[in-house]
C-alpha positions in Angstrom: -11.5 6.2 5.5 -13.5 8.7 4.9 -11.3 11.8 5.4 -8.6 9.4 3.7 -10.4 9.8 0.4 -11.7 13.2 1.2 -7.8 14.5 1.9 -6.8 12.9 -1.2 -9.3 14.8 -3.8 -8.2 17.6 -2.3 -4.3 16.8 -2.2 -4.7 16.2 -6.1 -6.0 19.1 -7.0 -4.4 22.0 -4.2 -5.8 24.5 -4.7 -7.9 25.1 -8.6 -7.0 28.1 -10.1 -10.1 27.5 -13.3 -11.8 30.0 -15.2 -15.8 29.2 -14.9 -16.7 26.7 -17.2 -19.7 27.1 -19.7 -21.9 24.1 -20.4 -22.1 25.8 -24.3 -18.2 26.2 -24.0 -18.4 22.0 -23.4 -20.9 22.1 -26.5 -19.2 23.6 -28.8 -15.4 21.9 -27.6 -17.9 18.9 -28.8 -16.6 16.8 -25.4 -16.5 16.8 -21.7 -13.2 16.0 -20.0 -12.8 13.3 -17.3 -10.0 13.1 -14.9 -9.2 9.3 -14.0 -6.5 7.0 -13.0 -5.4 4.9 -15.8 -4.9 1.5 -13.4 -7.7 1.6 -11.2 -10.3 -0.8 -11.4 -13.2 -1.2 -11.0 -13.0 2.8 -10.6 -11.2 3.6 -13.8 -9.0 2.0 -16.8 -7.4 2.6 -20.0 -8.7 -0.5 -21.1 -11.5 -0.6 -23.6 -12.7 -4.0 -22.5 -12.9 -2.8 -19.1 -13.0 0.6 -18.7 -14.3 1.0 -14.9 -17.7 2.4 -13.2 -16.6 6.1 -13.6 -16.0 6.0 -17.2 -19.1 4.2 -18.0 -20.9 6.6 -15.8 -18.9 9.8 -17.3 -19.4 8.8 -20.8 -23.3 8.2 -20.3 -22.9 12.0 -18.9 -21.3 12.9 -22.2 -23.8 11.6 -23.9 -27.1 13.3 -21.9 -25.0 16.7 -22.6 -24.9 16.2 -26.7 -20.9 15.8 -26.6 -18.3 12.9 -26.3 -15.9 11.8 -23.7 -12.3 12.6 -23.6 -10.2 11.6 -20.8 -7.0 12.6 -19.6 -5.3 9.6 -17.2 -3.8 11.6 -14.0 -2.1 9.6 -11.2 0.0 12.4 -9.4 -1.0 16.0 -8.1 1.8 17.6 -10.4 -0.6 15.9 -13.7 -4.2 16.7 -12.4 -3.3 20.1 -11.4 -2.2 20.8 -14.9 -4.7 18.6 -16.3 -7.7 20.2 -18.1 -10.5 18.4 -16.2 -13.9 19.0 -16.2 -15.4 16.5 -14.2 -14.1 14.1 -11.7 -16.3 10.7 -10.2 -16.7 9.7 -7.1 -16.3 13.1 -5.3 -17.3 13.0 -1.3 -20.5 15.4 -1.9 -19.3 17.7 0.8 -19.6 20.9 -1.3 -18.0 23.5 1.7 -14.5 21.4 1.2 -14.5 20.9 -2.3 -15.2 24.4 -2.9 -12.5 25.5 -1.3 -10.3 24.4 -3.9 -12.2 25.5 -6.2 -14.6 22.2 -7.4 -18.3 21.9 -6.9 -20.7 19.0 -6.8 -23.8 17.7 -8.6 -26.1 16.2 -6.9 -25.5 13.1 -4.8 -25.9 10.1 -7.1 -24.7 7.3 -4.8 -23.9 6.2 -1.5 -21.0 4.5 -0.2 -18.5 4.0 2.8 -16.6 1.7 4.5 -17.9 -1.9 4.6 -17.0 -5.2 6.7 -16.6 -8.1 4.2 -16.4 -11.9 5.8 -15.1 -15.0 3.5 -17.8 -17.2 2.1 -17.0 -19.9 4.8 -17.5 -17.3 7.5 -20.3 -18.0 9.6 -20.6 -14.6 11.4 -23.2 -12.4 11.0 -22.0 -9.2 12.8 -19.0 -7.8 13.8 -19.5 -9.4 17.6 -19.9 -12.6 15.9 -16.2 -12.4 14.7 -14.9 -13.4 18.1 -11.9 -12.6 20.4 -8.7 -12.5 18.6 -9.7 -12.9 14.9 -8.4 -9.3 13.4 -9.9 -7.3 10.6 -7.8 -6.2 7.8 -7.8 -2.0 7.7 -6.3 0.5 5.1 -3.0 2.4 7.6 -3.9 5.1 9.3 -7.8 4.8 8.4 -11.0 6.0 10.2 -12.1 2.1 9.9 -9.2 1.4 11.9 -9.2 3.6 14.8 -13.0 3.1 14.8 -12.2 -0.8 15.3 -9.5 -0.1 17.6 -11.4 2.1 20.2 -13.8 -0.8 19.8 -11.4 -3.3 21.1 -11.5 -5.1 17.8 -7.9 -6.3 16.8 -6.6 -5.6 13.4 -4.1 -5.8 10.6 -2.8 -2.8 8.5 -2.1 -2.9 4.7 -1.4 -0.3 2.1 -4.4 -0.9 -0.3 -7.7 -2.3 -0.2 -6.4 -5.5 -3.1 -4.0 -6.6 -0.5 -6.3 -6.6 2.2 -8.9 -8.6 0.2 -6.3 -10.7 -1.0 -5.1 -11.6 2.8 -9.3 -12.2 3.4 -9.1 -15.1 0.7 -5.9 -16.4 1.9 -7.3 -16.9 5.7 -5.2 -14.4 6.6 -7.9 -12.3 8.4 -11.1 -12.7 9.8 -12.5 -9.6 7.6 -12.0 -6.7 5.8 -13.1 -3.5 6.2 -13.0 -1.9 2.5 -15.6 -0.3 0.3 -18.4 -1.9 -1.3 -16.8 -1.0 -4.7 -13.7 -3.6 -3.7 -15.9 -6.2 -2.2 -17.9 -6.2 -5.7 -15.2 -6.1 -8.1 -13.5 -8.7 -6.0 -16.7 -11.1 -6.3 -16.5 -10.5 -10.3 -12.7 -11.9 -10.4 -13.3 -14.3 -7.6 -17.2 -16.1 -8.5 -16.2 -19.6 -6.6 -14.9 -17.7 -3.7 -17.3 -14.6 -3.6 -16.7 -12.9 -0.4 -20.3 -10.9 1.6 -20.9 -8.0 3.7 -22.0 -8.2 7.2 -23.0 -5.3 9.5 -20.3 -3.3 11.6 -20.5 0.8 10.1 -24.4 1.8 9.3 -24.7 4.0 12.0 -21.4 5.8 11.5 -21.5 9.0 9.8 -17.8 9.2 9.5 -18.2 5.6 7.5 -20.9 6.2 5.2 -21.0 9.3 2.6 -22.7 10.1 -0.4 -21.1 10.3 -3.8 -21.4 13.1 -6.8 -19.9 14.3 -9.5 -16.8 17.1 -9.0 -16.7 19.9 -11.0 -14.1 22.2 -11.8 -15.5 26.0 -11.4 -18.6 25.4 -14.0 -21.3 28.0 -14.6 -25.2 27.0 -13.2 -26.0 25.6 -16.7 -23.2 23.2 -16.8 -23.9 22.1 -13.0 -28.2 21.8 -14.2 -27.0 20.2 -17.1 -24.9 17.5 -14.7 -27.9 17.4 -12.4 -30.6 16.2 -15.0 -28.4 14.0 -16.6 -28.0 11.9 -13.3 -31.9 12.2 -12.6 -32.4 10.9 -16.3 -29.3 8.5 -15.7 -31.0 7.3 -12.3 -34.6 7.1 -13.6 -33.9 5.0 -16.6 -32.0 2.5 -15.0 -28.4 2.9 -16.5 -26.6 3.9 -13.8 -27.5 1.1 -11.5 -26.9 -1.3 -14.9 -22.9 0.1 -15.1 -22.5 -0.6 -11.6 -24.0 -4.0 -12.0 -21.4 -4.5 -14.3 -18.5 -4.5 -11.7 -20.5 -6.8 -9.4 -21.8 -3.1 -7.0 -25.3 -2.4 -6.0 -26.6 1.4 -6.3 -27.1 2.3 -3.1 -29.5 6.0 -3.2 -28.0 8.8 -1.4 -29.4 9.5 2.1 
């Protein structure tokens, strides 16, 4: 899953063809631009009442730089490639990829991955606990589940992570292997049938990887400027408060 969501950045954006962007440029625009999906909660949302983590975290980063948050909804590569972003969330901090089209990252603020998820009934406590022919729900095509396959485990495909959280609630499956991002924001809509993570992935670096904040070609004062905004972000509590929010513990970066 990891190089799933690492192709992807990188398939929405080709290849960036930016101008370096000036923190004072940002200043005296009076805003910083996010790049977001419109219908993708708990990540992002048009919705005021819900707006998703990476808003709440990007206008909190708007604020620590003196300028408001304007966001331009992108659910295609033809719209974020013409799309005036400045900053996108949740960017795999693997700076030699990203800068080869052209983005570069803050500092890691967070750590996520893939996750194993068990119902509320469930009585297992690992992954070998699951027993023989009780299958895990997977994303097609994922790291998660060729990882689980060469394992022996057995396992059911689906499209998106809702569907396979959905089939987790249903009995479906025996687990899901999603992020912890899903698995919290499913507990928040789901409080009498809240669903827990057991250990399968720790010790997989393909399954584990630390978040930051994508840039698109800015100058050193604009990347400083990102950086001590998360350190002031991380040391007062707020960002670990947003994520709260969507039911998601902060996990530091390793």
């Amino acid at each position: 899953m990891r190089h799933v969501v690492l192709v992807s950045l990188l398939v929405l954006f080709g290849t960036v063809n930016a101008t370096a962007r000036s923190l004072e440029a940002i200043r005296q625009r009076g805003a910083l631009t996010l790049c977001a999906h419109p219908n993708a909660l708990p990540f992002a949302s048009k919705s005021d009442a819900v707006p998703g983590f990476q808003v709440e975290i990007a206008r909190a980063l708007a604020k620590q730089l003196g300028v408001s948050l304007e966001q331009h909804w992108v659910i295609n590569s033809f719209q974020y490639r013409r799309a005036d972003c400045d900053i996108v969330l949740d960017a795999i901090a693997d700076r030699a990829a990203l800068a080869e089209v052209g983005l570069r990252t803050s500092r890691p603020y967070y750590r996520s991955g893939v996750a194993l998820a068990v119902g509320a009934e469930s009585s297992a406590a690992s992954l070998a606990e699951l027993g023989p022919g009780r299958r895990v729900g997977v994303q097609v095509g994922s790291i998660a589940s060729m990882t689980l396959g060469k394992r022996g485990v057995e396992t059911s495909p689906f499209a998106f992570e809702d569907d396979i959280m959905d089939a987790l609630a249903k009995g479906e499956i025996a687990a899901a292997a999603v992020t912890p991002a899903t698995i919290g924001w499913f507990n928040r809509a789901h409080p009498d049938g809240r669903v827990h993570p057991i250990p399968a992935f720790e010790d997989d670096p393909n399954l584990n990887w630390n978040v930051a904040v994508g840039m698109v070609s800015p100058d050193d004062k604009l990347r400083q400027g990102v950086d001590a905004a998360l350190e002031a972000l991380l040391a007062d509590g707020t960002l670990a408060r947003i994520y709260a929010r969507y039911d998601i513990e902060l996990q530091p970066p390793q």
